[in-house]
C-alpha positions in Angstrom: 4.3 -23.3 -10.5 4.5 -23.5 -14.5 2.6 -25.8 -16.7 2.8 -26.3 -20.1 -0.6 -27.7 -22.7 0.0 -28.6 -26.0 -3.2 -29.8 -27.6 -2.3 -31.6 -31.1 -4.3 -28.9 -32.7 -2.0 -26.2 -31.9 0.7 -27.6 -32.7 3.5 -25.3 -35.0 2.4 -22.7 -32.0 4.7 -21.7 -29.3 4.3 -24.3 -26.6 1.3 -21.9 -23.9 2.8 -21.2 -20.5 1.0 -21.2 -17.3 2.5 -19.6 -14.6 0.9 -19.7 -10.8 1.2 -17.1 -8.4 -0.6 -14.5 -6.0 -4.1 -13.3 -7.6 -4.0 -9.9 -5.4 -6.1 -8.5 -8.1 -9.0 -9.3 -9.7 -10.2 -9.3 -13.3 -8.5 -10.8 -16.6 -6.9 -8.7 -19.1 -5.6 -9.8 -22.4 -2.5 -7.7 -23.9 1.2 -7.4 -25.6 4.2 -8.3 -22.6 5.6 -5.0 -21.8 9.1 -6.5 -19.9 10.6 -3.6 -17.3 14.0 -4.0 -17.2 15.1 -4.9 -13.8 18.6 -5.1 -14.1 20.5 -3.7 -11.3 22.3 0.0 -12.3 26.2 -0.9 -13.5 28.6 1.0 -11.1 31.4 2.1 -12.6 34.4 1.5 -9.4 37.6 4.2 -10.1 39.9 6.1 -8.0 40.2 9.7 -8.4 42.9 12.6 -7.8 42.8 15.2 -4.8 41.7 18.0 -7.4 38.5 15.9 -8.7 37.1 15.4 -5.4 35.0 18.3 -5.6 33.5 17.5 -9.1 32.5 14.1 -7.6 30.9 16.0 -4.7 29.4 17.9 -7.2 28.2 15.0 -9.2 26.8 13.5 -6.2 24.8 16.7 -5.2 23.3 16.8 -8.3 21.8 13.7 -8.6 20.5 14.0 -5.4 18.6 17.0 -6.4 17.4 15.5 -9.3 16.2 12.6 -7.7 14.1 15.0 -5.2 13.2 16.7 -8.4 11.9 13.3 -10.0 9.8 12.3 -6.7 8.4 16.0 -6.6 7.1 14.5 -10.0 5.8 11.4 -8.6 4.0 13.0 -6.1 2.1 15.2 -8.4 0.7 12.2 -10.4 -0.1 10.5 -7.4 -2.3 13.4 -6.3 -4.3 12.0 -9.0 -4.9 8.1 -7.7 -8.0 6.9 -5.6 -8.6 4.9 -3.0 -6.8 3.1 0.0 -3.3 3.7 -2.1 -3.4 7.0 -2.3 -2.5 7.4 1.6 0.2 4.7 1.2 2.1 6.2 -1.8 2.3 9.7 -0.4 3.9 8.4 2.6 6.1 6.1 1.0 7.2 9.0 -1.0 7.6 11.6 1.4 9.6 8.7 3.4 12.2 8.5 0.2 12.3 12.1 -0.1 13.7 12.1 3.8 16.0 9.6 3.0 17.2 11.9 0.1 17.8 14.5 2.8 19.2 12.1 5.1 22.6 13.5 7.0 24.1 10.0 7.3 23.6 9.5 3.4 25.0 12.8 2.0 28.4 12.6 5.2 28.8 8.9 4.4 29.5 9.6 0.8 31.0 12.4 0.8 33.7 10.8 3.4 34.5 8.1 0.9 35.0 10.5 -1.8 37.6 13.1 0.1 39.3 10.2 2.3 39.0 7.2 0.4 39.3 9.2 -3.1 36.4 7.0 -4.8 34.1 8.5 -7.5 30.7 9.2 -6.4 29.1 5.6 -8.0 30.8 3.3 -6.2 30.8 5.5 -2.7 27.4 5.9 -2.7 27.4 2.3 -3.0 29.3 1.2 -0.8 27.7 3.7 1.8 23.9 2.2 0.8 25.8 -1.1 1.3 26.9 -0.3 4.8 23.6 1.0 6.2 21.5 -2.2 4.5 23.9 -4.1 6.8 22.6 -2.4 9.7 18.9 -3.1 9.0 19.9 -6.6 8.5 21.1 -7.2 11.6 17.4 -5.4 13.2 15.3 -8.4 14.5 12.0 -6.6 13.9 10.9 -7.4 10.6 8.9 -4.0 9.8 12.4 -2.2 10.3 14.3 -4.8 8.7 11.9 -4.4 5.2 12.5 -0.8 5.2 16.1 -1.6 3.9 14.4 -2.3 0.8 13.4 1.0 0.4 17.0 2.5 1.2 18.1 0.5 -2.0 15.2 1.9 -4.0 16.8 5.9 -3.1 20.0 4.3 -3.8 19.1 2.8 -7.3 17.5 6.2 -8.2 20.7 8.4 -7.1 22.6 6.0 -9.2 20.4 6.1 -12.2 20.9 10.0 -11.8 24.9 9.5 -11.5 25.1 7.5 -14.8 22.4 9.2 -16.7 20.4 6.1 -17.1 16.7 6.9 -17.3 14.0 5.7 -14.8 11.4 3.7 -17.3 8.2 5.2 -17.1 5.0 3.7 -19.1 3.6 7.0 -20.7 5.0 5.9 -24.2 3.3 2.2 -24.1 0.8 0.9 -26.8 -2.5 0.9 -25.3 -3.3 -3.3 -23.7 -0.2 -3.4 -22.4 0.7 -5.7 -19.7 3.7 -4.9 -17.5 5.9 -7.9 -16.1 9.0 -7.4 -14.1 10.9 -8.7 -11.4 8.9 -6.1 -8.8 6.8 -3.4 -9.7 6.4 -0.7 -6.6 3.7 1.2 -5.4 5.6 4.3 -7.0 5.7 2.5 -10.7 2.1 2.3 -10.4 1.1 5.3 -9.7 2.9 5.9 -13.3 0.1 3.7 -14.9 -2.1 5.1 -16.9 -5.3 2.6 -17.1 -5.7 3.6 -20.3 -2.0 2.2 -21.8 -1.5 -0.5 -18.8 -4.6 -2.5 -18.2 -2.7 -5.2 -15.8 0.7 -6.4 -14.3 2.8 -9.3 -12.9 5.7 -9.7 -11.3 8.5 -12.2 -9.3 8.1 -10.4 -6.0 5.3 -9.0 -3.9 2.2 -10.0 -1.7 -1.2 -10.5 -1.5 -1.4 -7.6 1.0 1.4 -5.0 0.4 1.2 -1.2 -1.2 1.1 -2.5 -4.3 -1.7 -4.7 -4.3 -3.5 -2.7 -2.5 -2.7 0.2 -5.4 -3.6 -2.3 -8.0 -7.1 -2.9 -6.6 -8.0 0.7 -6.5 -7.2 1.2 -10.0 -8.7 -1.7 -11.3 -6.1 -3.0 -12.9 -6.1 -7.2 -12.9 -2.4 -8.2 -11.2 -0.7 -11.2 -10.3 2.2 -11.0 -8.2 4.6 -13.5 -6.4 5.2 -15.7 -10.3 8.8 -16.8 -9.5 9.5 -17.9 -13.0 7.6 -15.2 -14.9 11.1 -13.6 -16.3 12.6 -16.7 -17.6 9.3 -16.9 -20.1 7.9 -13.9 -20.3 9.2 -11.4 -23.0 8.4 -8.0 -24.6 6.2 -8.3 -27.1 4.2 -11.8 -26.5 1.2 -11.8 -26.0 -0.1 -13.1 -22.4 -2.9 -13.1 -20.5 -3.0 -12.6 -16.7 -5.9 -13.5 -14.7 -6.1 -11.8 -11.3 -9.2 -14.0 -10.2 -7.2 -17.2 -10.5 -3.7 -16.3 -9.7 -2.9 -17.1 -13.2 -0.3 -16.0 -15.9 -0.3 -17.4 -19.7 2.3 -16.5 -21.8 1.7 -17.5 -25.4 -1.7 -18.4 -25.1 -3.6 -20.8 -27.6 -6.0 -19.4 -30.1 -8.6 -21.1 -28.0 -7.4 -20.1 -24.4 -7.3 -16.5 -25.6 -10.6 -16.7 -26.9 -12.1 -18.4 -24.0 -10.4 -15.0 -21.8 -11.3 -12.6 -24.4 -15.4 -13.7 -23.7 -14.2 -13.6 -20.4 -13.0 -10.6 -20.1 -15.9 -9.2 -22.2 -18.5 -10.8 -20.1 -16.8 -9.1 -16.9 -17.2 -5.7 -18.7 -20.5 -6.1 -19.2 -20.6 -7.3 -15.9 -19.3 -3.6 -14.5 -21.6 -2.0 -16.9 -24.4 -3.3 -14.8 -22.9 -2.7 -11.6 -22.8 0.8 -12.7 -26.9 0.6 -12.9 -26.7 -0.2 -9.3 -25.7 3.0 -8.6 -28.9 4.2 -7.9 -31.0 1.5 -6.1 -30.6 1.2 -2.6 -28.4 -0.4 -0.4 -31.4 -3.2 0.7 -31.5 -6.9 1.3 -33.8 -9.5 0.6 -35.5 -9.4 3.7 -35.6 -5.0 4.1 -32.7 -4.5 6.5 -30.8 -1.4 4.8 -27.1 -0.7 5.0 -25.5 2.6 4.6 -22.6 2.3 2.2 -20.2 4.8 2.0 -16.8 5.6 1.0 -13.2 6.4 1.7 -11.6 9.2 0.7 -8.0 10.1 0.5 -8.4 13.1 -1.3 -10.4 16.0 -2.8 -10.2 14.6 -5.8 -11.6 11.4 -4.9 -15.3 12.9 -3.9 -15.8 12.7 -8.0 -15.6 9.1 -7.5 -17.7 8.8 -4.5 -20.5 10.4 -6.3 -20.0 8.5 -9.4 -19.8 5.2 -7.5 -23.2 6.1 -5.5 -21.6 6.6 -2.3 -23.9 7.5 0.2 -21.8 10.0 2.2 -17.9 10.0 3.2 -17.1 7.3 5.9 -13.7 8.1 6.3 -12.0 11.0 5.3 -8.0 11.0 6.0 -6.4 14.4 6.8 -2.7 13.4 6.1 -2.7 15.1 2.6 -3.2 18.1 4.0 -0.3 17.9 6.2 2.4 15.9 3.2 5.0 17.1 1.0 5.4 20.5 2.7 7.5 22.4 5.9 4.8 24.1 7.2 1.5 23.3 9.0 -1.9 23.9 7.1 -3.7 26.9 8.4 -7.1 26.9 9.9 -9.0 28.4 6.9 -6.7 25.8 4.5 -8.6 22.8 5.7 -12.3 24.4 6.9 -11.8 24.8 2.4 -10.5 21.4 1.8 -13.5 19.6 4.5 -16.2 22.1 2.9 -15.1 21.1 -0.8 -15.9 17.7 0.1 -19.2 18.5 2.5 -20.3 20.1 -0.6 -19.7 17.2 -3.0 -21.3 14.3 -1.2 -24.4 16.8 -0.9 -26.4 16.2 2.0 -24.0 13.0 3.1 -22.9 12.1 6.2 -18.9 13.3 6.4 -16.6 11.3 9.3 -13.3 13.4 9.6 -10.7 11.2 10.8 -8.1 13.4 12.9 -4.3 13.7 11.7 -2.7 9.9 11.7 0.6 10.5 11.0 3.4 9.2 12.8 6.2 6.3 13.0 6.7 5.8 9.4 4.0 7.9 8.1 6.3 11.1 9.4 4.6 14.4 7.3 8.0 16.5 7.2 6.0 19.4 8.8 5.6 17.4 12.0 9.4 16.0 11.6 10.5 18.7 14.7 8.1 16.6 16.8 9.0 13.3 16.0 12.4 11.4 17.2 13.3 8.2 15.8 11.2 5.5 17.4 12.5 1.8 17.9 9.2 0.7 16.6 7.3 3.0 14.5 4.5 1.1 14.6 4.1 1.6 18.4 5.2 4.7 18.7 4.3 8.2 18.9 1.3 8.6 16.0 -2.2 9.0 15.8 -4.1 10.8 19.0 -1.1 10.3 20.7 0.8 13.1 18.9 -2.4 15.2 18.6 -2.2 15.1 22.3 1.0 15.5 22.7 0.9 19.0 20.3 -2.2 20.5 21.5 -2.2 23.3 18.9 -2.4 20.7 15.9 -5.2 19.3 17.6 -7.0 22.5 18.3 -6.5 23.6 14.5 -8.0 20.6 13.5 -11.2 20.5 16.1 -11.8 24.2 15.2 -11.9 23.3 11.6 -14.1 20.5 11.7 -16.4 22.5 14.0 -16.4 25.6 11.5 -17.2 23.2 8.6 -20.0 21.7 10.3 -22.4 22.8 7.7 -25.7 21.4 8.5 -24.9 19.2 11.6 -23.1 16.3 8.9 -20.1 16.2 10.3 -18.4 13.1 12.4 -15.0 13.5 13.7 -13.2 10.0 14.1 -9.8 9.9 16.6 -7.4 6.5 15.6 -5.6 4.7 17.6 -7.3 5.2 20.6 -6.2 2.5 23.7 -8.0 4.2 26.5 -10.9 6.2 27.6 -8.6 9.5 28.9 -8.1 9.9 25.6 -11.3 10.2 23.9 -12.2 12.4 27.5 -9.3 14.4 27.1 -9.9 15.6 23.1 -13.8 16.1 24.1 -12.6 18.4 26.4 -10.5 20.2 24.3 -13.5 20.0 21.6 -15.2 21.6 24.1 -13.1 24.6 24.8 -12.4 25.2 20.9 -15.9 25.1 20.5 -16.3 27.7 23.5 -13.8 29.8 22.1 -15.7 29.7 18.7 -19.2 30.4 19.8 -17.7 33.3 21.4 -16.5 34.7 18.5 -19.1 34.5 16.8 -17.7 31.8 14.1 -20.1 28.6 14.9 -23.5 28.8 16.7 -22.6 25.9 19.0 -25.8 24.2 19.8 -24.7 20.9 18.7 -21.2 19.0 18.8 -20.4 16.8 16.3 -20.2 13.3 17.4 -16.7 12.0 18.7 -15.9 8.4 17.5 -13.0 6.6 17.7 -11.0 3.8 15.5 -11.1 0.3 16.8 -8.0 -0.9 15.2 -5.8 -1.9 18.3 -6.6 -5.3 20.1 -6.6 -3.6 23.1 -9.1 -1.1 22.0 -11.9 -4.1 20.8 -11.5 -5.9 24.1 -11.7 -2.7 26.1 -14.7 -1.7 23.9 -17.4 -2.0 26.2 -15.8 0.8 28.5 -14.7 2.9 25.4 -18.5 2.4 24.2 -19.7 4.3 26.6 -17.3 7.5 26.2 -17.4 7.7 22.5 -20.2 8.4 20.3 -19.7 5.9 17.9 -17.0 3.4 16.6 -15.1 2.4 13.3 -13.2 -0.7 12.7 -10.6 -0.5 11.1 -9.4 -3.7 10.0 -6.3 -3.2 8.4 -4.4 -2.3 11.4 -6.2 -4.6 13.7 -5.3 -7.6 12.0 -2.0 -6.5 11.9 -1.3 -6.1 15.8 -3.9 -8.8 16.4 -1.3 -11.1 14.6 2.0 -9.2 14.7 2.5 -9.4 10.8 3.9 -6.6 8.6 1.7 -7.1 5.4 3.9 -5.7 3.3 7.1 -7.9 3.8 6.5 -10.6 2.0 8.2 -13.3 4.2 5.5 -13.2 6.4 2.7 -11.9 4.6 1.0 -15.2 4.2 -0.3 -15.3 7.7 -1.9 -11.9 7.4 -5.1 -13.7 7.8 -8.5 -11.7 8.0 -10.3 -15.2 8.7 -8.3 -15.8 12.0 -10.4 -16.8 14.8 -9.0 -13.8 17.2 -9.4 -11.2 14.4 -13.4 -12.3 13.8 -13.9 -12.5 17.7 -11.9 -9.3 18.5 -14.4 -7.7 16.2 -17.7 -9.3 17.1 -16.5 -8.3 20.8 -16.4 -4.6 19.8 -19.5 -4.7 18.0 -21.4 -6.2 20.6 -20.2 -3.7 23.4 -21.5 -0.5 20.7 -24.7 -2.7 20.3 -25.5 -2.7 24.2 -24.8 0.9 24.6 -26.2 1.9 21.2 -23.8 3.1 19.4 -23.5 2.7 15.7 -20.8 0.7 14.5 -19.2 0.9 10.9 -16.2 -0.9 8.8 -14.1 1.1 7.1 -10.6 -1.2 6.2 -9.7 -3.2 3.5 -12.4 -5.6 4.1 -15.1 -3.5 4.0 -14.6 -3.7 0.4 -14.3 -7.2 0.1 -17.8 -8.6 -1.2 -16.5 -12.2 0.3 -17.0 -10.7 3.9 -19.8 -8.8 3.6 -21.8 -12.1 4.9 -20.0 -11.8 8.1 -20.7 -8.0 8.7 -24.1 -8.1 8.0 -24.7 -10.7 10.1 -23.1 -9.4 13.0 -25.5 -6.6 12.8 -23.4 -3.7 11.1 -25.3 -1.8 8.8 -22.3 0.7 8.2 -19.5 0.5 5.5 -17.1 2.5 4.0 -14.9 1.5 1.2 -12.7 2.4 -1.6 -15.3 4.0 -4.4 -14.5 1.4 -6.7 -15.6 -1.4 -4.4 -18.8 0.2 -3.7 -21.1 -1.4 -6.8 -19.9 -5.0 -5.8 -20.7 -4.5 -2.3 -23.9 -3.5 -3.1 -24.7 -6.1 -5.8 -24.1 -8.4 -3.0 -25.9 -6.9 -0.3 -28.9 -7.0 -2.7 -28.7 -10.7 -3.1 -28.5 -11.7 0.7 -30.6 -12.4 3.8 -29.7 -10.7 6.9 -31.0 -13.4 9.1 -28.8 -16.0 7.0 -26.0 -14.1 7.6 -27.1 -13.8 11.7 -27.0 -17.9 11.5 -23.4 -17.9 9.6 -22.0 -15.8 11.8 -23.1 -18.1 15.0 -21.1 -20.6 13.1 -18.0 -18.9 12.0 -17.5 -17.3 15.9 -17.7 -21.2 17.0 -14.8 -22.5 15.3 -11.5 -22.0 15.9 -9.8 -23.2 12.6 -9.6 -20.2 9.8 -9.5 -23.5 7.5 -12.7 -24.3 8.3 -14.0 -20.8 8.9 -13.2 -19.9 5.4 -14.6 -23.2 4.2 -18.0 -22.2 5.6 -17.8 -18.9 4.3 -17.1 -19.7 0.6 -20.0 -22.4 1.3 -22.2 -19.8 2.3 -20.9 -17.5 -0.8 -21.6 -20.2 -3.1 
């Protein structure tokens, strides 16, 4: 939606343009247009003689490698983001690399150069052409959306091929503001905060990679502004406001005043949600909640700490298992779990065992992975650990050996049924036999054995898992997902990725309750965990565990500090009555004031 104000007192200005679309990120920054070029790569089309086939080859092989080169790259800066995006960009990574490396690419293009004698451009082309046709033809929408990313390897060979440069933003004045027709979750991990302090663009959703990447930077972003390119050029100056879904291009003297005090005010704002850091995690009426955080990786415990994290609620082991051929060692992760023991000081630690899997395949797993029909529901999770014994024997034995000072929780996800969490306690069991008997632990005491509630299966089997497991964490991302069979990330659909829907907020209470009656503690560690709106809702269902990405942590608390648990017990008897996520939302922005 665009509108255009023209108050008589600015007039000789250029007429201010407000642009509408998806606020997936908050905050308001204030900057100079930076305009990525999204023009599609020219392909030059030719036909070529019998003796240049094998300098096309040629040409073609060493773009590819190039390309593998330039993702090696984009992997290494990655190491460096935090939060919930971190996991998401190494996998979509190592997924481009595989395409890269992909058989069917490398055969299809070389056939079209020997037998149909075109140069390397337009058969690589035609070949990305041919497969996005078969995707578009697969009913199941996650599968379909990963054609996307076949064109994004494509576009990247091709840039290779015809020596036109991938834009990075390392040489941008500092306050700049990206716009562009989409910006990926691999352009952002080439921000740097420092040059890029928000973006916009045509495509994307509230709850895809990117957003999710955006909000663990910090960086304000709207995305889903269909008419932001027609307006918006390098240079300008705009304001994007990630609060209200808002873009201004051209502002008035007095709108970008009014955004410069707000954007002033909100930094002041995070200056004394940084003060926070050291008060406790209390309500109004003494009920204390243990907030924690997510990490991704070692780099991230800095973060914890710095953001007042109270211990690691969910540490993910895939990094130690990307971007390589081999399995890690034994001694390899007891040094990567100790590093971050060691960091949180005496803080609790939940290791959550290898979920890799489906589309999240690490390439040193690939020999145990065939193609699935639906990744999503395939072979991932505890089901490969089970599957490949010894990967979930290297992990127990390293959890158990890093056990320093009886902090340790290990966390299995995707569990659907009580032999599962049976059969890995047995086989903590015997590693921990094993160990004691070599003299490596002491083995008085096991770590607990929790497990992710993130299926709907899982939450309405909960009472019966409840009493096998130790302890459970929800993790919402996923559950909403399978709860209402939406990708989050493809963009058609994305809108009715609800959190608020009745069957998501019931699913939940359900799980909680069955942990309640047998005593088990119960945290949140998805998306929103994070998200001060819902805190209301956990609290009043009686979980007094959350983990998050670091840079939610001072909101959370800020809020928690402001509210009554036993207002939030009333809400929540209100919200699980309804059955309308209309009204349920209206009630809980009511309640949030």
């Amino acid at each position: 939606m665009k509108t255009k104000a023209n108050p008589n007192e600015n007039a000789g200005q250029p007429t201010e343009i407000r642009l509408r679309g998806l606020g997936v990120s908050p905050g308001v920054a204030v900057g100079a247009i930076h305009l990525r070029d999204a023009s599609a790569v020219p392909i030059p089309e030719y036909l070529i003689s019998a003796s240049q086939v094998p300098r096309e080859i040629n040409r073609f092989d060493t773009a590819v490698s190039a390309a593998e080169k330039q993702l090696a790259k984009l992997r290494e800066k990655a190491a460096s983001v935090h939060g919930a995006s971190a996991e998401e960009l190494f996998f979509l990574l190592e997924a481009h690399s595989q395409m890269l490396r992909s058989g069917q690419l490398r055969e299809g293009v070389e056939r079209r150069v020997r037998e149909e004698r075109q140069n390397a451009e337009a058969a690589l082309a035609a070949e990305i052409e041919q497969i996005l046709t078969i995707f578009d033809a697969i009913d199941d929408p996650y599968l379909r959306s990963r054609g996307d990313e076949v064109r994004q390897v494509g576009q990247r060979i091709l840039r290779h091929l015809t020596d036109r440069a991938y834009q990075g933003f390392d040489r941008l004045s500092r306050n700049s503001l990206v716009i562009a027709e989409e910006v990926t979750p691999a352009d952002t991990a080439l921000m740097d905060p420092k040059r890029v302090i928000g973006f916009a663009s045509v495509l994307g959703g509230a709850e895809g990679h990117t957003a999710v990447m955006a909000r663990s930077l910090g960086l304000p972003a709207v995305l889903g502004v269909p008419e932001l390119l027609r307006h918006g050029r390098s240079g300008a100056m705009m304001i994007i406001d990630g609060d209200e879904g808002l873009v201004i291009i051209d502002p008035y003297k007095e709108t970008l005043e009014l955004y410069r005090r707000r954007r002033a005010s909100q930094l002041r704002a995070n200056r004394a949600l940084q003060r926070l850091r050291d008060l406790p995690a209390v309500t109004k009426d003494g009920v204390r909640v243990s907030l924690q955080a997510n990490v991704e990786l070692p780099s991230d415990v800095e973060q914890c700490v710095a953001a007042g994290a109270e211990g690691v609620g969910l540490l993910r082991t895939e990094y130690l298992f990307m971007n390589r051929h081999d399995l890690p060692d034994e001694e390899e992760q007891i040094a990567s779990i100790r590093h971050i023991m060691h960091g949180v000081a005496d803080g609790q630690v939940t290791v959550r065992t290898l979920d890799v899997g489906g589309e999240k395949i690490a390439s040193a797993l690939g020999h145990h992975l065939a193609e699935a029909a639906n990744p999503a529901l395939g072979l991932r999770a505890v089901r490969l650990s089970l599957r490949v014994p010894e990967l979930l024997e290297s992990q127990l034995s390293a959890a158990l050996r890093a056990n320093e000072g009886n902090r340790l929780r290990i966390l299995l996800p995707m569990i659907v049924n009580v032999d599962e969490i049976r059969l890995v306690r047995r086989k903590m069991e015997e590693v921990t036999l094993r160990l004691t008997s070599q003299g490596l632990i002491a083995g008085e005491t096991l770590p607990s054995l929790g497990v992710m509630i993130e299926i709907p299966g899982a939450a309405l089997a909960a009472d019966a898992l409840a009493r096998e497991a130790d302890f459970f964490a929800i993790g919402t991302n996923d559950l909403i997902m399978y709860t209402l069979a939406i990708d989050r990330s493809d963009e058609r659909v994305a809108y009715l990725y609800d959190p608020l829907h009745p069957a998501v907020l019931r699913l939940i209470h359900f799980a909680v309750d069955a942990a309640r009656r047998q005593d088990k503690p119960v945290s949140v560690c998805g998306e929103m965990a994070g998200d001060a709106r819902y805190l209301p809702f956990f609290l009043g269902l009686g979980i007094r565990e959350l983990s998050m990405r670091p840079t939610a942590l001072p909101r959370i608390k800020q809020r928690l500090r402001r509210l009554e648990a036993a207002a939030c017990e009333e809400l929540v008897s209100q919200l699980l009555s309804q059955s309308d996520s209309h009204e349920i939302k209206r009630l809980l922005n009511e309640f949030n004031g």
